[in-house]
Each structure stands twice: as C-alpha cells, then as structure tokens.
TIMAR-420659 format. One record per residue (C-alpha): residue number from 1; residue in three letters; y, x, z. Coordinates in Angstrom, 1 decimal, m for minus. Example, Ala and Ser with C-alpha at 12.3 -4.5 7.8 and 13.67 -1.06 7.14 Angstrom:
BEGIN
@num 1, residuo ALA, yy m4.5, xx 12.3, zz 7.8
@num 2, residuo SER, yy m1.1, xx 13.7, zz 7.1
// end
This chain:
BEGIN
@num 1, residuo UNK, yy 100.5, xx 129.2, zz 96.5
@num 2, residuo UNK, yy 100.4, xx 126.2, zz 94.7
@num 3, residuo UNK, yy 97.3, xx 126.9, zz 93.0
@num 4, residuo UNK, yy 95.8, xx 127.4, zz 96.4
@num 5, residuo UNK, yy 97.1, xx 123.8, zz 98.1
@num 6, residuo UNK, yy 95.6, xx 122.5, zz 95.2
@num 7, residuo UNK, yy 92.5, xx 124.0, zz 95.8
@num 8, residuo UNK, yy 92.3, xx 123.2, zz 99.1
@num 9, residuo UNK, yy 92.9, xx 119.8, zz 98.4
@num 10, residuo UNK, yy 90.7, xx 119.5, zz 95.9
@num 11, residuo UNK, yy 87.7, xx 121.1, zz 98.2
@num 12, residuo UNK, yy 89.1, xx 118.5, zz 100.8
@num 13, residuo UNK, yy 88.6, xx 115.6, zz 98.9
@num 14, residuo UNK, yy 85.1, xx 116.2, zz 97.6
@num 15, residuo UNK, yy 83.9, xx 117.1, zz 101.0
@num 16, residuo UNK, yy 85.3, xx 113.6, zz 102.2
@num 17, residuo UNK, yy 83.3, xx 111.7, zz 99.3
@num 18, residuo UNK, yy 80.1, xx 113.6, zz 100.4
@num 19, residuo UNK, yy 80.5, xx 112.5, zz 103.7
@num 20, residuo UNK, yy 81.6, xx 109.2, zz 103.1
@num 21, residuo UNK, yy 78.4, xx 109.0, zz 100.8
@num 22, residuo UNK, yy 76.7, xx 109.8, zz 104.2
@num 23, residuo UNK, yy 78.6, xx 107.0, zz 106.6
@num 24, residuo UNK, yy 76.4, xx 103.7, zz 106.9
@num 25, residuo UNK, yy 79.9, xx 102.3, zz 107.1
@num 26, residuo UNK, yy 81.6, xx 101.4, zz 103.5
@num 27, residuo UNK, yy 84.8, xx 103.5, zz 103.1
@num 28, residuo UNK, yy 87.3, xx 102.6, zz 100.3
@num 29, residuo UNK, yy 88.2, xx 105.2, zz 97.4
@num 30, residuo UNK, yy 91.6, xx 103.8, zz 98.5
@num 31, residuo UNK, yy 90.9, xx 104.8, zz 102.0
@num 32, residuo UNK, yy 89.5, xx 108.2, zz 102.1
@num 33, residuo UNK, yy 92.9, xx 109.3, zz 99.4
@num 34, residuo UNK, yy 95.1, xx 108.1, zz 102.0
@num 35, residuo UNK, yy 93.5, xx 110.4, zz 104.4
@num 36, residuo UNK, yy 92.3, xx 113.2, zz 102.3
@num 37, residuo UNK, yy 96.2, xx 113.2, zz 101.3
@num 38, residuo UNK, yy 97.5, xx 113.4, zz 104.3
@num 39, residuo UNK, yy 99.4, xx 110.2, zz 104.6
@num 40, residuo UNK, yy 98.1, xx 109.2, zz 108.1
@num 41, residuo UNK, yy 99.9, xx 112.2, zz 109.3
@num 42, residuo UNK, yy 103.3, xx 110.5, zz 108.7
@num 43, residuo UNK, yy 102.3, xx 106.8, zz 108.1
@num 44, residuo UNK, yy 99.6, xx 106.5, zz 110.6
@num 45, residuo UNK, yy 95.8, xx 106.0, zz 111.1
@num 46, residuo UNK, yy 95.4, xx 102.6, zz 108.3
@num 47, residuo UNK, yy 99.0, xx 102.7, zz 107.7
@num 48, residuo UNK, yy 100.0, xx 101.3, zz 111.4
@num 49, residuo UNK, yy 102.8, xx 104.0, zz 111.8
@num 50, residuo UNK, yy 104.1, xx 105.2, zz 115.5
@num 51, residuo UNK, yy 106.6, xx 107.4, zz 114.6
@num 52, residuo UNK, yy 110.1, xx 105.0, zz 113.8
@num 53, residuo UNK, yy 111.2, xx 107.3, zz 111.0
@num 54, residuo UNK, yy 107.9, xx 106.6, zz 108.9
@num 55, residuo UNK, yy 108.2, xx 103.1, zz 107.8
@num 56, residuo UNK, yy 104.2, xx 101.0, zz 108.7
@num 57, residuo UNK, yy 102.3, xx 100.2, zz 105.6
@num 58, residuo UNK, yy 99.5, xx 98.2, zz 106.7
@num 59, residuo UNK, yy 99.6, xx 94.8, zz 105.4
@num 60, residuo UNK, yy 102.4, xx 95.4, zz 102.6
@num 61, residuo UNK, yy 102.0, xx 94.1, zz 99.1
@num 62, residuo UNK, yy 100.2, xx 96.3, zz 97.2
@num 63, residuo UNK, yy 102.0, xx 96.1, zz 94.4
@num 64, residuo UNK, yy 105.6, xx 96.6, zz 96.3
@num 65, residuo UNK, yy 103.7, xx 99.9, zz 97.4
@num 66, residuo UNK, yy 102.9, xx 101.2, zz 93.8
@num 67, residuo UNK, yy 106.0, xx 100.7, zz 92.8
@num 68, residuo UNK, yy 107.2, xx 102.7, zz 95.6
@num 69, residuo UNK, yy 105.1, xx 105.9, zz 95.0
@num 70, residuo UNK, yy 105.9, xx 105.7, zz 91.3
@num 71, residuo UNK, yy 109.8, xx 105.9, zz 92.2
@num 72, residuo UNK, yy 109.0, xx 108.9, zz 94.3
@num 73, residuo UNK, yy 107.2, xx 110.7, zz 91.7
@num 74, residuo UNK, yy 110.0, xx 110.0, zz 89.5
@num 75, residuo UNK, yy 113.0, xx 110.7, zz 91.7
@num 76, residuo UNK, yy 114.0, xx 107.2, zz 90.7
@num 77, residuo UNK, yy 113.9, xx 107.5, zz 95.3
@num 78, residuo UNK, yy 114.5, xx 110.6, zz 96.9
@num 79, residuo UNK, yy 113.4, xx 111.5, zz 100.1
@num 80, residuo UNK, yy 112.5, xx 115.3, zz 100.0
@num 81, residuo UNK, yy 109.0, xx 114.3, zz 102.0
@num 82, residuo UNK, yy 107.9, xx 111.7, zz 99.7
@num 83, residuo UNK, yy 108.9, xx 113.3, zz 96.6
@num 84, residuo UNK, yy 107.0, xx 116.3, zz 97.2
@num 85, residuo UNK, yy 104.0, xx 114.2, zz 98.7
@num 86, residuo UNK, yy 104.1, xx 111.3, zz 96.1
@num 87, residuo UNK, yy 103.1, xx 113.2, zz 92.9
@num 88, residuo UNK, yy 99.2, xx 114.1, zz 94.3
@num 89, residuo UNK, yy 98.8, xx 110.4, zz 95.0
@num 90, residuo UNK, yy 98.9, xx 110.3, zz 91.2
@num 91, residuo UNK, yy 95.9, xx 108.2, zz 89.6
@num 92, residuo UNK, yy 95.5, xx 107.0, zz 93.3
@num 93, residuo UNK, yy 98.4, xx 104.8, zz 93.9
@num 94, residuo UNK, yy 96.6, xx 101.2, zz 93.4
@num 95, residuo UNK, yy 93.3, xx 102.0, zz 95.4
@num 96, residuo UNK, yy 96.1, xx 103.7, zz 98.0
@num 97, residuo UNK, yy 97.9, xx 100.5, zz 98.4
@num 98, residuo UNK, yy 94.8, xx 98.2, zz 97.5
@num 99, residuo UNK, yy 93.6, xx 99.8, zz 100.8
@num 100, residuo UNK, yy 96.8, xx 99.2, zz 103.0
@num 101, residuo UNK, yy 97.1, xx 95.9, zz 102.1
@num 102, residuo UNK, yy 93.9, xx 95.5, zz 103.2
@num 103, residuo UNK, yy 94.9, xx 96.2, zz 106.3
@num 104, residuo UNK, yy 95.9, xx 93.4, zz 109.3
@num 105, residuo UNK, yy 99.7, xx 92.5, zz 108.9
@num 106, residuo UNK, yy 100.8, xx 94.1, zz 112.5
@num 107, residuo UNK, yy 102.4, xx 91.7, zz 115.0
@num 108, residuo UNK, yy 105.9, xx 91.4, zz 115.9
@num 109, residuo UNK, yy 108.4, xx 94.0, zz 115.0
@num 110, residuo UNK, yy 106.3, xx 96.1, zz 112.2
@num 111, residuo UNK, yy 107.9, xx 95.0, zz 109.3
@num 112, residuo UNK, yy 111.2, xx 94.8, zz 110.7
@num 113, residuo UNK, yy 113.5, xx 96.7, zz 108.8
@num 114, residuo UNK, yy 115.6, xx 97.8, zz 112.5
@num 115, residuo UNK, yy 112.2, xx 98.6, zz 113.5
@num 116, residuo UNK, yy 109.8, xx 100.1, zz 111.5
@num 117, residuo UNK, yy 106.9, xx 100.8, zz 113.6
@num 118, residuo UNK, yy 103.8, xx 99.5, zz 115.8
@num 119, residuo UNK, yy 103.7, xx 100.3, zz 119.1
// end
C-alpha cells in the first residue's frame, strides 16, 4: 500500500513539473510541493485556510513554519494528521514555507490564535 501512495505521489509530482514547465506563468518549487502534497486540501488554496480547525499559513515566517514540519516529522508535535503528512514534505520544507510566506499576510482575524481562518 505504501509502496503504491508513494508511487502515486511520485507520478504526481513529475506530472506537475511538466506542466508547470508548460505554464507561461512562473510557479515556485515551493508552490507546486504544497499542492502536489496535498496541503491545500487542509490548509487552503496559497495557505489562506477556510476550515477553522486548519490553522492559515499564508504570510507566516518561514522559518516558524520549518520548524513546525520538522517537529511533526519527529513527533516532537503530535497531531495524527500532521504527523503522517509531515514526513513527505521532507527535503521540501524551506521552498514549502519560502512559498507561504510569500504569500499576502490575510486581514483581520487570520492569525488570530481564537480564530484561525480567512473568511
């Protein structure tokens, strides 16, 4: 099973770099892990989460967001989701979070910690 994810993942990935290779419009390395991983699914299209139990990550310090993936991936944080997703961001995690902090602080609430989200 596992070899199979990985597979698919990995045939994921190099059909987004083709087609990125394709796109007249530059996409980050940063960019296309983040959606070839399937972070968006949880933390939104950019990082600009909807859903209040995945916290927005557009605009955060990039380094604040390494640091985060690396205590996933060593259980140093636990949260079943992340620990399992964390670990194929591996090699990724600075052009991950280079990308999001790319990204437009959101207004208002976003980063408040009562309310994670952009709506």
């Amino acid at each position: 099973m596992i070899k199979k994810l990985s597979l698919v993942l990995l045939s994921s990935i190099v059909v987004l770099f083709s087609l990125s290779s394709l796109s007249e419009e530059t996409v980050s390395e940063g960019e296309i892990m983040f959606e070839a991983l399937g972070c968006w699914g949880c933390h939104g299209q950019a990082g600009y989460s909807t859903d209040e139990k995945y916290p927005v990550l557009a605009g955060r310090n990039a380094d604040w967001i390494v640091q985060q993936l690396e205590d996933f991936q060593s259980g140093k944080r636990v949260n079943p989701m992340m620990n399992a997703m964390a670990p194929m961001a591996e090699g990724f995690e600075r052009v991950i979070a280079e990308y999001l902090a790319s990204q437009e602080l959101p207004d208002g609430s976003c980063h408040n910690p009562e309310i994670n989200t952009c709506q």
